[in-house]
Backbone atoms as SQL, in Angstrom:
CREATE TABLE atoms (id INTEGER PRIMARY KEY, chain TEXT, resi INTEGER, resn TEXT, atom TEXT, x REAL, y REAL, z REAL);
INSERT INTO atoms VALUES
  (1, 'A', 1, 'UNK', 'N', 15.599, 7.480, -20.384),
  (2, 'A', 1, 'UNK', 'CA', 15.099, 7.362, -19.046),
  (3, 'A', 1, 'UNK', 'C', 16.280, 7.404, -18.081),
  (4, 'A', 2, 'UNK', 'N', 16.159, 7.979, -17.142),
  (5, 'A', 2, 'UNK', 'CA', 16.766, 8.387, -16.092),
  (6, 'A', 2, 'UNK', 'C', 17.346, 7.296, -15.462),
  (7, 'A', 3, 'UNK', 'N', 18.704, 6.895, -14.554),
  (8, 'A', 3, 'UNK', 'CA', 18.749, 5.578, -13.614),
  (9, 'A', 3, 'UNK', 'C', 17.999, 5.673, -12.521),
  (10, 'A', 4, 'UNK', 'N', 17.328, 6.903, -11.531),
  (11, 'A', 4, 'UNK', 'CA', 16.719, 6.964, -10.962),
  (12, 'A', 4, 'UNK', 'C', 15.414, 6.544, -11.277),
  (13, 'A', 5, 'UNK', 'N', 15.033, 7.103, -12.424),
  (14, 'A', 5, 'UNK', 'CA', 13.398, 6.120, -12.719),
  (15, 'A', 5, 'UNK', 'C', 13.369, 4.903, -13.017),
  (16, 'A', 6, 'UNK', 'N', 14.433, 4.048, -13.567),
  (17, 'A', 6, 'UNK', 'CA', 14.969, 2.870, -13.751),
  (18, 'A', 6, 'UNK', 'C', 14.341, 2.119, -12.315),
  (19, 'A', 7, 'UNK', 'N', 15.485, 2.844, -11.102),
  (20, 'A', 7, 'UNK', 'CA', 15.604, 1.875, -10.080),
  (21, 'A', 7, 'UNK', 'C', 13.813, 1.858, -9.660),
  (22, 'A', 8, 'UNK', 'N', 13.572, 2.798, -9.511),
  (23, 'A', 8, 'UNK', 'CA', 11.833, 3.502, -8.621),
  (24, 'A', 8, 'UNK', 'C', 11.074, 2.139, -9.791),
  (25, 'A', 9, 'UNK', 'N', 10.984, 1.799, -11.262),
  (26, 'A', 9, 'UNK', 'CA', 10.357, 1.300, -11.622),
  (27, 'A', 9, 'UNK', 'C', 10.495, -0.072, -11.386),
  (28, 'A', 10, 'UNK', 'N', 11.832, -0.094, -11.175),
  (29, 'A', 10, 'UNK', 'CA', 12.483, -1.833, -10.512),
  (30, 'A', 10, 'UNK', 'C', 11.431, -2.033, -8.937),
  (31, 'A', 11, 'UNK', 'N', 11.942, -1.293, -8.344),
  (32, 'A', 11, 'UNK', 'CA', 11.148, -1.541, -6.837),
  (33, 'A', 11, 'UNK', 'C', 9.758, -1.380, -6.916),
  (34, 'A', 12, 'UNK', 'N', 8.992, -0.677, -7.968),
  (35, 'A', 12, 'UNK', 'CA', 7.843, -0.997, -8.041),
  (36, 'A', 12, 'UNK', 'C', 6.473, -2.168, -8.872),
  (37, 'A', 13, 'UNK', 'N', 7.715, -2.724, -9.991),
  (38, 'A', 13, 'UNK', 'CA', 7.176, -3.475, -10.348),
  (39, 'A', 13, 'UNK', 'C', 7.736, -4.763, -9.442),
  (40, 'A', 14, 'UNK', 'N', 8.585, -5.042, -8.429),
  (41, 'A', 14, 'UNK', 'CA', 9.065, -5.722, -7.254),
  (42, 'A', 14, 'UNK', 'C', 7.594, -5.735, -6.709),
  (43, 'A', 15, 'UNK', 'N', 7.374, -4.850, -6.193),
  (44, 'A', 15, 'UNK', 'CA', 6.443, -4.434, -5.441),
  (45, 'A', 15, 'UNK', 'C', 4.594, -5.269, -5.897),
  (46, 'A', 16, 'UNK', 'N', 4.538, -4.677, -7.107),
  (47, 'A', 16, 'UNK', 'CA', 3.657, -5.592, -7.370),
  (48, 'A', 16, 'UNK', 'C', 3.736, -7.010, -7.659),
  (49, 'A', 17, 'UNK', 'N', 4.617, -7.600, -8.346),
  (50, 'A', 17, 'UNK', 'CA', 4.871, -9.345, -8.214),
  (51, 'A', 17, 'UNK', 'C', 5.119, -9.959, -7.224),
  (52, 'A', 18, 'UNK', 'N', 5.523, -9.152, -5.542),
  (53, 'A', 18, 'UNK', 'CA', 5.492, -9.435, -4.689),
  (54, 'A', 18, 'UNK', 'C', 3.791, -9.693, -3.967),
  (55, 'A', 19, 'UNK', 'N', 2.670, -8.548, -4.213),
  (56, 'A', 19, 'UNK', 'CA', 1.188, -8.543, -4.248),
  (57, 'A', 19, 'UNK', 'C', 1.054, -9.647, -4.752),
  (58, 'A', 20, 'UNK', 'N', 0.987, -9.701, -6.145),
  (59, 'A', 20, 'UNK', 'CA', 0.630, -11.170, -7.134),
  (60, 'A', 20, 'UNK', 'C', 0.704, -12.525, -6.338),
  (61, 'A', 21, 'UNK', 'N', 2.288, -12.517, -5.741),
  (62, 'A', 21, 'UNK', 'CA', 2.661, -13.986, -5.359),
  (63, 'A', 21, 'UNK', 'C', 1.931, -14.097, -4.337),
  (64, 'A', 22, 'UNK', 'N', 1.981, -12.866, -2.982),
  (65, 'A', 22, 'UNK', 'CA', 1.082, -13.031, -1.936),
  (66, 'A', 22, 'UNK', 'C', 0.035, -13.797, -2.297),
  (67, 'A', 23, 'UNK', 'N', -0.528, -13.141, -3.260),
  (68, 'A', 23, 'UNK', 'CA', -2.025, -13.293, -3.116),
  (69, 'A', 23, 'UNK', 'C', -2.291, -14.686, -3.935),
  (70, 'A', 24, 'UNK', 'N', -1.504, -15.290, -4.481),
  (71, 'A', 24, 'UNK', 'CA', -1.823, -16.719, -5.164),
  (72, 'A', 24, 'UNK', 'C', -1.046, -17.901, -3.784),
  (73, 'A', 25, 'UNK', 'N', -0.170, -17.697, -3.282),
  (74, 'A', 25, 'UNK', 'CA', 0.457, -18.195, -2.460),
  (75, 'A', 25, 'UNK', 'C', -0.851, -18.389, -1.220),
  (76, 'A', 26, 'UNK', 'N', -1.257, -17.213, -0.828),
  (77, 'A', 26, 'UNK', 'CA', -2.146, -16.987, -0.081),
  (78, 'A', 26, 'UNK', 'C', -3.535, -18.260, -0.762),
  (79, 'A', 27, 'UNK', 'N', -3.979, -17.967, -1.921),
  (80, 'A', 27, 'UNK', 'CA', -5.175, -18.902, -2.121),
  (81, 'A', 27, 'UNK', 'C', -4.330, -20.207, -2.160),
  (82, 'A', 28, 'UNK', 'N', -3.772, -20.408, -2.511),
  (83, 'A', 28, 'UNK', 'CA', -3.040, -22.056, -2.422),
  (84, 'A', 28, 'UNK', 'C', -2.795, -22.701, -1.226),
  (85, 'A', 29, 'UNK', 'N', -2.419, -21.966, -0.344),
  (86, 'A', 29, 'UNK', 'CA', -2.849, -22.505, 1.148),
  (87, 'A', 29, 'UNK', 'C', -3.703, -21.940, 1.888),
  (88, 'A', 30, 'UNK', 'N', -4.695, -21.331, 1.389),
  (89, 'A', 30, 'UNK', 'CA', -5.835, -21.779, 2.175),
  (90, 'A', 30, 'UNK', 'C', -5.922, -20.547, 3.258),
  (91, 'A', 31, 'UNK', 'N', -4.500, -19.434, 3.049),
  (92, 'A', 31, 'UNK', 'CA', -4.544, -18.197, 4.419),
  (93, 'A', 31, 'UNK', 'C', -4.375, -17.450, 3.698),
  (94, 'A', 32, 'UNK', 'N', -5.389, -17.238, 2.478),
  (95, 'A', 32, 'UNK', 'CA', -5.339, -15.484, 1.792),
  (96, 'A', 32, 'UNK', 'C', -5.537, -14.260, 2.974),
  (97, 'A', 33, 'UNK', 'N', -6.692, -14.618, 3.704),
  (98, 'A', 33, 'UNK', 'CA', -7.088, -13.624, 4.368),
  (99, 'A', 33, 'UNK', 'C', -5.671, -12.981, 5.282),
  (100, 'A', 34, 'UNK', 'N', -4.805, -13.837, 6.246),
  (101, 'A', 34, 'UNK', 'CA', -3.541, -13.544, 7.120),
  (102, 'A', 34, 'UNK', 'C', -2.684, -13.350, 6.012),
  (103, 'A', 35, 'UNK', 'N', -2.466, -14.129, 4.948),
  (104, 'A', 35, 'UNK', 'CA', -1.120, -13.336, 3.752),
  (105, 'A', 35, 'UNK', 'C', -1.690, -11.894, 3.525),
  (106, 'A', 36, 'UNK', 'N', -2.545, -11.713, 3.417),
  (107, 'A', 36, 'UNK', 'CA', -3.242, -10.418, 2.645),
  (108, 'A', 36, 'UNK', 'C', -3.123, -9.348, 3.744),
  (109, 'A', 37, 'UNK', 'N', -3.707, -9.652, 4.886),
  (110, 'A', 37, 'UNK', 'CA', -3.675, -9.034, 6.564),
  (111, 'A', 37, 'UNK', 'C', -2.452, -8.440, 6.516),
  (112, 'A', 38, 'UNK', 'N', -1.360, -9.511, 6.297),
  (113, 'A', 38, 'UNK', 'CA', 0.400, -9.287, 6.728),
  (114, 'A', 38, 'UNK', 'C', 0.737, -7.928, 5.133),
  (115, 'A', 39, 'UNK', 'N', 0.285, -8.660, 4.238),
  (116, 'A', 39, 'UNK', 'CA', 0.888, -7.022, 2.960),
  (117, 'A', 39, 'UNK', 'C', 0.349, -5.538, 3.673),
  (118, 'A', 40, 'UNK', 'N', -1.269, -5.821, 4.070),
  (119, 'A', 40, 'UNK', 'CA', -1.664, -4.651, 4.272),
  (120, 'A', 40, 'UNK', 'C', -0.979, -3.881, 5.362),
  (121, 'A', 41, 'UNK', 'N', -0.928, -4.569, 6.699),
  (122, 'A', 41, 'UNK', 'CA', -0.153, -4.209, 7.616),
  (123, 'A', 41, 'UNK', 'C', 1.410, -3.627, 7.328),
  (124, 'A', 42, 'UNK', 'N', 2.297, -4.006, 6.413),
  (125, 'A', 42, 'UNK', 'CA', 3.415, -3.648, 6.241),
  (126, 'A', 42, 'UNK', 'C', 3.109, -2.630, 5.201),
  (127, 'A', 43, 'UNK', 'N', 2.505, -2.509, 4.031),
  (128, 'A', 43, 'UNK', 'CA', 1.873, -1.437, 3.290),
  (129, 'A', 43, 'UNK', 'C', 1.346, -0.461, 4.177),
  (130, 'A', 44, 'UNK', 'N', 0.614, -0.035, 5.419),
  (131, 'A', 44, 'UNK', 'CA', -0.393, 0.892, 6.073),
  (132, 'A', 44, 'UNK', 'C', 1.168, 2.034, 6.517),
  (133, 'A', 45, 'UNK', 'N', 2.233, 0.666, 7.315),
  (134, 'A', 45, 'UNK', 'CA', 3.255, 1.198, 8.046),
  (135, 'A', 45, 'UNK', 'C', 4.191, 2.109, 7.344),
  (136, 'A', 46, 'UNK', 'N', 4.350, 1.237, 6.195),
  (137, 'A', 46, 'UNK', 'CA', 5.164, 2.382, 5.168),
  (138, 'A', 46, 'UNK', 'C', 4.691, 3.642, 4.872),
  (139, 'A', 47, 'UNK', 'N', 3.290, 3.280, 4.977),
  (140, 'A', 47, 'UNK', 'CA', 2.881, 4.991, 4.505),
  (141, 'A', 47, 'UNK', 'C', 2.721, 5.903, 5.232),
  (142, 'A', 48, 'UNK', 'N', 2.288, 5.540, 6.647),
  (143, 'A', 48, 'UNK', 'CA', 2.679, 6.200, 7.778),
  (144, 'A', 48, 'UNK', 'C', 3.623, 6.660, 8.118),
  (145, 'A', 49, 'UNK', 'N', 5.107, 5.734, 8.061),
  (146, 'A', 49, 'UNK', 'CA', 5.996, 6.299, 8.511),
  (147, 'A', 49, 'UNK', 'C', 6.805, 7.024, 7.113),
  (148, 'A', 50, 'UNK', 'N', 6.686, 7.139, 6.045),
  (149, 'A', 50, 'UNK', 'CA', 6.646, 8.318, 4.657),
  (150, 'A', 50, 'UNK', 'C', 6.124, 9.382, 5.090),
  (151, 'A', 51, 'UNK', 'N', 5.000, 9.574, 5.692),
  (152, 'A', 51, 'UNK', 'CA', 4.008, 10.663, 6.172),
  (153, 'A', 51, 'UNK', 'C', 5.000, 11.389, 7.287),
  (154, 'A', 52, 'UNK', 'N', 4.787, 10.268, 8.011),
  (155, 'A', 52, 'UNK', 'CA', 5.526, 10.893, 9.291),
  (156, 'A', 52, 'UNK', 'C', 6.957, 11.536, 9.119),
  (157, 'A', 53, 'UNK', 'N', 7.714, 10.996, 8.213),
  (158, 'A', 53, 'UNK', 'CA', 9.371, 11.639, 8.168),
  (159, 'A', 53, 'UNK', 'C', 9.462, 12.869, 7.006),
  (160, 'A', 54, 'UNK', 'N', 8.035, 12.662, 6.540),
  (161, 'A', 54, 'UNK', 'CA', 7.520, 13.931, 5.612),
  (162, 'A', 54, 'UNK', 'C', 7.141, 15.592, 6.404),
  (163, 'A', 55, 'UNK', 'N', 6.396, 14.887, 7.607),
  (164, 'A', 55, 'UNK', 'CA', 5.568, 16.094, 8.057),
  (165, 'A', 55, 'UNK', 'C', 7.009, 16.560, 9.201),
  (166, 'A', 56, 'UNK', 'N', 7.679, 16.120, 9.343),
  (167, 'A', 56, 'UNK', 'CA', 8.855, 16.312, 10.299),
  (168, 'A', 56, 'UNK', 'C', 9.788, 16.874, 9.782),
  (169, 'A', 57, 'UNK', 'N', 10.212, 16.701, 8.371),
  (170, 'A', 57, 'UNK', 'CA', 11.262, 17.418, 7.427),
  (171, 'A', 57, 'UNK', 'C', 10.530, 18.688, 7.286),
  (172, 'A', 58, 'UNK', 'N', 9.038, 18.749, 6.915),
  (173, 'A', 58, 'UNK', 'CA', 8.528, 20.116, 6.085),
  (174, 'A', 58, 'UNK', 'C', 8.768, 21.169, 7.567),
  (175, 'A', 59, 'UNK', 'N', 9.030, 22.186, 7.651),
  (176, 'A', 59, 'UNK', 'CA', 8.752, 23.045, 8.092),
  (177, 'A', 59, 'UNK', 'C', 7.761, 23.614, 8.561),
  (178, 'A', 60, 'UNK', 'N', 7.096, 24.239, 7.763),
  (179, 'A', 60, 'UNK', 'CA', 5.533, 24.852, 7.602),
  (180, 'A', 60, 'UNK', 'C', 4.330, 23.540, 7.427),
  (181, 'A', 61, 'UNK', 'N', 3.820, 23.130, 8.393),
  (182, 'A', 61, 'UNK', 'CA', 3.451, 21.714, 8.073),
  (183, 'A', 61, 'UNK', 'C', 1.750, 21.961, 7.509),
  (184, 'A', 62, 'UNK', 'N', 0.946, 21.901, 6.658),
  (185, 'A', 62, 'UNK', 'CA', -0.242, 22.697, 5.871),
  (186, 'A', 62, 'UNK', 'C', -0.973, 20.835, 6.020),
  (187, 'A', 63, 'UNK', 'N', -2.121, 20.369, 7.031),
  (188, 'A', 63, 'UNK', 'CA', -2.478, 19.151, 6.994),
  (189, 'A', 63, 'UNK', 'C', -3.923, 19.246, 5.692),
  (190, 'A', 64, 'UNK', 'N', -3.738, 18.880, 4.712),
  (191, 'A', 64, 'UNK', 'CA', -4.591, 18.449, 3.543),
  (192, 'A', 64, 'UNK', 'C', -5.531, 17.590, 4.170),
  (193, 'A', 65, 'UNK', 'N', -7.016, 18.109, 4.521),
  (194, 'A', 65, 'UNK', 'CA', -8.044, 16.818, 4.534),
  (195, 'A', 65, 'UNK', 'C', -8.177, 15.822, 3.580),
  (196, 'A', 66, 'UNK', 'N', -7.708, 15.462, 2.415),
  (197, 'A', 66, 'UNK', 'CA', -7.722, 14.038, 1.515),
  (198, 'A', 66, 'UNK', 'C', -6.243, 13.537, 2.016),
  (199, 'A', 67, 'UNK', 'N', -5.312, 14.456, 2.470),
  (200, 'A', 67, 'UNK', 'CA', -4.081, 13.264, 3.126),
  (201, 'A', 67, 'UNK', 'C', -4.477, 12.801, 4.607),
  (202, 'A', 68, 'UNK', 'N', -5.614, 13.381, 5.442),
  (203, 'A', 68, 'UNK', 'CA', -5.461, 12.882, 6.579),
  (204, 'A', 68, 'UNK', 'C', -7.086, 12.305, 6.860),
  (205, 'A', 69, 'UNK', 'N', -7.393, 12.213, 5.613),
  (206, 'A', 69, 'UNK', 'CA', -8.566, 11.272, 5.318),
  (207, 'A', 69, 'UNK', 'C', -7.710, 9.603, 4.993),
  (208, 'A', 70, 'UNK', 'N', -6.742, 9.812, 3.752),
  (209, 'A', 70, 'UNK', 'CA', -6.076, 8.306, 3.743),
  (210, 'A', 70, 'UNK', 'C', -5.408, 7.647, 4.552),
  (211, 'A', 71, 'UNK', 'N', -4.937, 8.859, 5.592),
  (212, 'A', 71, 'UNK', 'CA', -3.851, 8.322, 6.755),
  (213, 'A', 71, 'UNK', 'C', -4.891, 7.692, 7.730),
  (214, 'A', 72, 'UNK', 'N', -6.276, 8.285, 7.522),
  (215, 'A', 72, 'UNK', 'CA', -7.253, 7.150, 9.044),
  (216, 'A', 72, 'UNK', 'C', -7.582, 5.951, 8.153),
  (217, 'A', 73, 'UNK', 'N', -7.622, 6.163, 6.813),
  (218, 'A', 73, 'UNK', 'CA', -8.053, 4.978, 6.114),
  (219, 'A', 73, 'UNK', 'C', -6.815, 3.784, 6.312),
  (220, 'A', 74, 'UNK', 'N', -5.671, 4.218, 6.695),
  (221, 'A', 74, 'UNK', 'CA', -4.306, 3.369, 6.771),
  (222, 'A', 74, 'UNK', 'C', -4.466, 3.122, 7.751),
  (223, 'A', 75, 'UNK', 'N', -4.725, 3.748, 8.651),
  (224, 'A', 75, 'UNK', 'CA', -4.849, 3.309, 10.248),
  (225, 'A', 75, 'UNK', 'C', -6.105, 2.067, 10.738),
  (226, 'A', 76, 'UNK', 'N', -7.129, 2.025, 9.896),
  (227, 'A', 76, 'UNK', 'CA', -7.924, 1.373, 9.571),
  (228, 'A', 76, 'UNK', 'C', -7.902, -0.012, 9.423),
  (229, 'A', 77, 'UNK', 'N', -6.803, 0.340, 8.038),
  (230, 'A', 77, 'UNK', 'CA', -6.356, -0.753, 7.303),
  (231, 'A', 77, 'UNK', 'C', -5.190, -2.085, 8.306),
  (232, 'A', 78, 'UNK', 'N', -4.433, -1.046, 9.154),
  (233, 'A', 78, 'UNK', 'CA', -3.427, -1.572, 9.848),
  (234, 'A', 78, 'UNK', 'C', -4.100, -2.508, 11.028),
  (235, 'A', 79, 'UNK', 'N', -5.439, -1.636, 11.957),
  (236, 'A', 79, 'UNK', 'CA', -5.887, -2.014, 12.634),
  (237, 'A', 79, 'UNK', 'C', -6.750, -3.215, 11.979),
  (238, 'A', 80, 'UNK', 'N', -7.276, -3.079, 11.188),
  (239, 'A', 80, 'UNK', 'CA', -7.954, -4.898, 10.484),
  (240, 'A', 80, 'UNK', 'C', -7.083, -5.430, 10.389),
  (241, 'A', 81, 'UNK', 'N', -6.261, -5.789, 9.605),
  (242, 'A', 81, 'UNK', 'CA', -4.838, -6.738, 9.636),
  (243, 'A', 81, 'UNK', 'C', -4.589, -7.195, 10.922),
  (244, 'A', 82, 'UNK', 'N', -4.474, -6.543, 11.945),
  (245, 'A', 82, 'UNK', 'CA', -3.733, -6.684, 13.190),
  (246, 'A', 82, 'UNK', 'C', -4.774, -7.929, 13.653),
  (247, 'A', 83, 'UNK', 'N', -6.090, -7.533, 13.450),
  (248, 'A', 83, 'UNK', 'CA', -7.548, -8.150, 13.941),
  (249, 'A', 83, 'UNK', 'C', -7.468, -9.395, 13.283),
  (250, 'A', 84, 'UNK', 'N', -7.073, -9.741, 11.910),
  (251, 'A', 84, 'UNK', 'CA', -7.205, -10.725, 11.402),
  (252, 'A', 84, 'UNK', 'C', -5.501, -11.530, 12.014),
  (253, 'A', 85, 'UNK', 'N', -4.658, -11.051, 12.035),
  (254, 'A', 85, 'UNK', 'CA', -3.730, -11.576, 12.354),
  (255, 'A', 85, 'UNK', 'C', -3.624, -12.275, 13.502),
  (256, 'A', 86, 'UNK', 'N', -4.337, -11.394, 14.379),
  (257, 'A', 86, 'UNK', 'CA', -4.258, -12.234, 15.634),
  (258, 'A', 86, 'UNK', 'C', -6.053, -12.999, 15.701),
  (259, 'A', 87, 'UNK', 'N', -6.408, -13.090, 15.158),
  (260, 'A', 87, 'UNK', 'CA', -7.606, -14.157, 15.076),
  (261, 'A', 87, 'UNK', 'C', -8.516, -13.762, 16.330),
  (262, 'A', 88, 'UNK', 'N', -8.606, -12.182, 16.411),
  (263, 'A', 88, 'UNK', 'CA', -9.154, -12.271, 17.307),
  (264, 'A', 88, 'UNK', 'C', -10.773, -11.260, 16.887),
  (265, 'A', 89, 'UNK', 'N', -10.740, -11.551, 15.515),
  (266, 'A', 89, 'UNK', 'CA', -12.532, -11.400, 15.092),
  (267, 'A', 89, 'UNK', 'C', -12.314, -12.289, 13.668),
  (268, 'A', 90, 'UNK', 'N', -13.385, -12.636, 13.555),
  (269, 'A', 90, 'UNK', 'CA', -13.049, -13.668, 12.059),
  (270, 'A', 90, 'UNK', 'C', -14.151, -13.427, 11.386),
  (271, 'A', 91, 'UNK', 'N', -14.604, -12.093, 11.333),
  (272, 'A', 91, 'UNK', 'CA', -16.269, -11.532, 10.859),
  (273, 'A', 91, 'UNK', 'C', -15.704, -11.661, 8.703),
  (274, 'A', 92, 'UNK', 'N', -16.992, -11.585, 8.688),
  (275, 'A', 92, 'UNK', 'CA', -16.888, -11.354, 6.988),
  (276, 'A', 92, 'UNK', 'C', -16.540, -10.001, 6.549),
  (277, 'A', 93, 'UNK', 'N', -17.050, -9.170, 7.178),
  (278, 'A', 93, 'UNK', 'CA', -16.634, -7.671, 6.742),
  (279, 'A', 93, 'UNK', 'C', -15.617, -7.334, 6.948),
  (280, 'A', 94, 'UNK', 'N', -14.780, -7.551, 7.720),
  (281, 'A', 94, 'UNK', 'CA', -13.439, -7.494, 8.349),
  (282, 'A', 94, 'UNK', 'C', -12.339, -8.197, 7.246),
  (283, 'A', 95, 'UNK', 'N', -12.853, -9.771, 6.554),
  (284, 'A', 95, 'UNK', 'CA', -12.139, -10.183, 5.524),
  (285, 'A', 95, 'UNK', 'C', -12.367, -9.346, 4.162),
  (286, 'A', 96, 'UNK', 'N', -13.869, -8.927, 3.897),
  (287, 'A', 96, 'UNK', 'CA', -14.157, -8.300, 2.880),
  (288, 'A', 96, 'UNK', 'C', -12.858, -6.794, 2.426),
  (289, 'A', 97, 'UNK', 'N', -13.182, -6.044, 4.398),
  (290, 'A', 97, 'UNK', 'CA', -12.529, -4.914, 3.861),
  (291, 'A', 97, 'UNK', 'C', -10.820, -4.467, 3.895),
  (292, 'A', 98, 'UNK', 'N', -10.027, -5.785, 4.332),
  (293, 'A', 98, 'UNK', 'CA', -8.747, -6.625, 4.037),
  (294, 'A', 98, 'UNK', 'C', -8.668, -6.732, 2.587),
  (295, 'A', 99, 'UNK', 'N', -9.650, -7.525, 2.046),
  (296, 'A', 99, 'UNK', 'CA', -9.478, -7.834, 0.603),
  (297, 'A', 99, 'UNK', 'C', -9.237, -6.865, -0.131),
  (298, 'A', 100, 'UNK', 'N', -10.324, -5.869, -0.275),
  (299, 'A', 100, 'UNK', 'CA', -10.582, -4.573, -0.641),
  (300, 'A', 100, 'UNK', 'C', -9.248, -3.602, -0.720),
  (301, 'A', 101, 'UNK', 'N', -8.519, -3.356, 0.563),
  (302, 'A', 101, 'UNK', 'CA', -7.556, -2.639, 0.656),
  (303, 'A', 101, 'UNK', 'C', -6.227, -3.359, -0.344),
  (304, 'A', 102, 'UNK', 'N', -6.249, -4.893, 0.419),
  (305, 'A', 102, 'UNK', 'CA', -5.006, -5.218, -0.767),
  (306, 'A', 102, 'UNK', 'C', -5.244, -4.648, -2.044),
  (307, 'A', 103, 'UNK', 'N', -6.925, -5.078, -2.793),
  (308, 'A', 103, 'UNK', 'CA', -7.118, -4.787, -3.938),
  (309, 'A', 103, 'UNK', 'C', -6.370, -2.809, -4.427),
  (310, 'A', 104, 'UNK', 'N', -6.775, -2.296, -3.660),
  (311, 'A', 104, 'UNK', 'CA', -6.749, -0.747, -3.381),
  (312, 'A', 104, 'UNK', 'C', -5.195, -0.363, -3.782),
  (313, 'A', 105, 'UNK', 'N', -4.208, -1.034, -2.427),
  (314, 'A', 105, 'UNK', 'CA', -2.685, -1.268, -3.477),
  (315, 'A', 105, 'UNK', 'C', -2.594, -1.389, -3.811),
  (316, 'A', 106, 'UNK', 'N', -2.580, -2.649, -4.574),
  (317, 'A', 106, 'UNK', 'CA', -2.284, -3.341, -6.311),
  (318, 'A', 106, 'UNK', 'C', -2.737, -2.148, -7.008),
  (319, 'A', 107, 'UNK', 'N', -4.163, -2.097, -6.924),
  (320, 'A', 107, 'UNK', 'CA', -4.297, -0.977, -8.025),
  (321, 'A', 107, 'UNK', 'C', -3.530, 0.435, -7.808),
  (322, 'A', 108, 'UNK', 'N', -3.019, 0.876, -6.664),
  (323, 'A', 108, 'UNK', 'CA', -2.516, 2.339, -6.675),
  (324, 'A', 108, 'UNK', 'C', -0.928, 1.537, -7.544),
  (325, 'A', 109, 'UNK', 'N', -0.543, 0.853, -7.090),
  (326, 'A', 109, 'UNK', 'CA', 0.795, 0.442, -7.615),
  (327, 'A', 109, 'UNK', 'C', 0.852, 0.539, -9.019),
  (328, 'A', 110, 'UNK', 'N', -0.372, -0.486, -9.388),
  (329, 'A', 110, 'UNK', 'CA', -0.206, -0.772, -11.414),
  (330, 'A', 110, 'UNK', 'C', -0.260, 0.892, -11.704),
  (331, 'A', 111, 'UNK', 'N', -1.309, 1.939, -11.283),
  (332, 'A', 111, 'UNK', 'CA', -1.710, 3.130, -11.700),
  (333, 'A', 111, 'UNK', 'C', -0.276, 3.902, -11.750),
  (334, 'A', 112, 'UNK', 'N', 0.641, 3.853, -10.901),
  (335, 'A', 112, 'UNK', 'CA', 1.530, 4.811, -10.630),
  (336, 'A', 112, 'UNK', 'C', 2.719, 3.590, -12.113),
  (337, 'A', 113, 'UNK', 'N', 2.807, 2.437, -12.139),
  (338, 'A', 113, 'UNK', 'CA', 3.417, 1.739, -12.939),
  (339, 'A', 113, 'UNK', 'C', 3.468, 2.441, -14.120),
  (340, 'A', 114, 'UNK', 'N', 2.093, 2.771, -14.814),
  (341, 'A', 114, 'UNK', 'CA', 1.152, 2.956, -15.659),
  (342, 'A', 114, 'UNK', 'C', 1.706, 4.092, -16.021),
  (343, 'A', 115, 'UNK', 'N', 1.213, 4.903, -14.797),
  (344, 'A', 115, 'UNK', 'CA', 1.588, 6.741, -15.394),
  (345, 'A', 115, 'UNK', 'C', 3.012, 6.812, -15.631),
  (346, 'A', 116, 'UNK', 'N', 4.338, 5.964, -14.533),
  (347, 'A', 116, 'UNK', 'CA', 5.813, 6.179, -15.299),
  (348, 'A', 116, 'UNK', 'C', 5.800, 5.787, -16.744),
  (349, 'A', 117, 'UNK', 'N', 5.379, 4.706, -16.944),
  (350, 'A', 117, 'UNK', 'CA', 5.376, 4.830, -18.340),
  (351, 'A', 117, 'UNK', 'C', 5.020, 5.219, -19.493),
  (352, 'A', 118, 'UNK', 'N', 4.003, 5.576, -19.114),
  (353, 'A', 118, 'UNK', 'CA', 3.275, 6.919, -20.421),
  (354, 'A', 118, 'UNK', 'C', 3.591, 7.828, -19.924),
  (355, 'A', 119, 'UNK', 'N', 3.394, 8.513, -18.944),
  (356, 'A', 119, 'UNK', 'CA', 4.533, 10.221, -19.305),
  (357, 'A', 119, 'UNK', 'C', 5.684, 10.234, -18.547),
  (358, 'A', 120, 'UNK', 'N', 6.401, 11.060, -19.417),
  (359, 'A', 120, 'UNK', 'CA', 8.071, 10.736, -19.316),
  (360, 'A', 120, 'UNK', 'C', 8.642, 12.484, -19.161),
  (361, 'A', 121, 'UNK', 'N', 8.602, 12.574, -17.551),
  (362, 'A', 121, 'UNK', 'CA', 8.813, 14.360, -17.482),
  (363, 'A', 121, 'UNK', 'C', 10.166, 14.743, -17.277),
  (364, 'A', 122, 'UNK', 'N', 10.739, 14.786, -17.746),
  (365, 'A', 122, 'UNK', 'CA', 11.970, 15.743, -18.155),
  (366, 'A', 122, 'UNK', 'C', 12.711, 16.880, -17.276),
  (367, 'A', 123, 'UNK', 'N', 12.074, 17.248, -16.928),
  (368, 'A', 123, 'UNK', 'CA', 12.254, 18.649, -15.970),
  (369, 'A', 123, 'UNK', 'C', 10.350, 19.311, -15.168),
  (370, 'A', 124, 'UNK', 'N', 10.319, 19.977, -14.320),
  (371, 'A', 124, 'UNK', 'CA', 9.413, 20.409, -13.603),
  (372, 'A', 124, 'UNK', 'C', 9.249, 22.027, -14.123),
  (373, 'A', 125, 'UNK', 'N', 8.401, 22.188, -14.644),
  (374, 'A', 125, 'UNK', 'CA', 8.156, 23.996, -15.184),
  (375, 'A', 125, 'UNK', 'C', 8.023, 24.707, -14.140);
């Protein structure tokens, strides 16, 4: 294995035990919903601004409707967080679809965990 896949698997299994702690830290005092709010919000931003320093490097910029379907779903995501953060709706659906999204990371994280470690690509054909 590569030191580059080394480090990428370091920062991503970071990444998820950082989720984990949130989210037990979060039920132990009692503010899952604002711990959870605050991952999603810093999770939405990262991917936005990946997107954004993506579509600015490419040249020929080709917008994929399933990438700019997830980017409103991030925008979404950022804007609930923000809502729960500042306490300024405290609806159930709003916590539900907070929950949901954390859940949504964790799982894209373990999945991508998952696939470095069962396939191991070598070179690009």
């Amino acid at each position: 294995m590569s030191r580059q896949a080394q480090w990428i698997m370091i920062v991503v299994i970071g990444f998820i035990a950082t989720h984990v702690l949130i989210w037990i830290a979060g039920y132990l005092v009692n503010r899952l919903a604002v711990f959870t709010a605050l991952v999603n919000i810093v999770t939405g931003l990262t991917i936005l601004i990946y997107w954004i320093q993506k579509a600015v490097r490419v040249q020929l910029f080709i917008a994929e409707p399933k990438e700019l379907l997830i980017l409103i779903a991030e925008l979404g995501v950022i804007a609930g967080g923000i809502l729960i953060v500042s306490n300024a709706n405290e609806s159930n659906w709003l916590r539900f679809f907070n929950y949901l999204a954390f859940g949504v990371h964790l799982l894209a994280l373990l999945l991508f965990l998952f696939f470095m470690l069962t396939f191991k690509i070598k070179r690009l054909i």
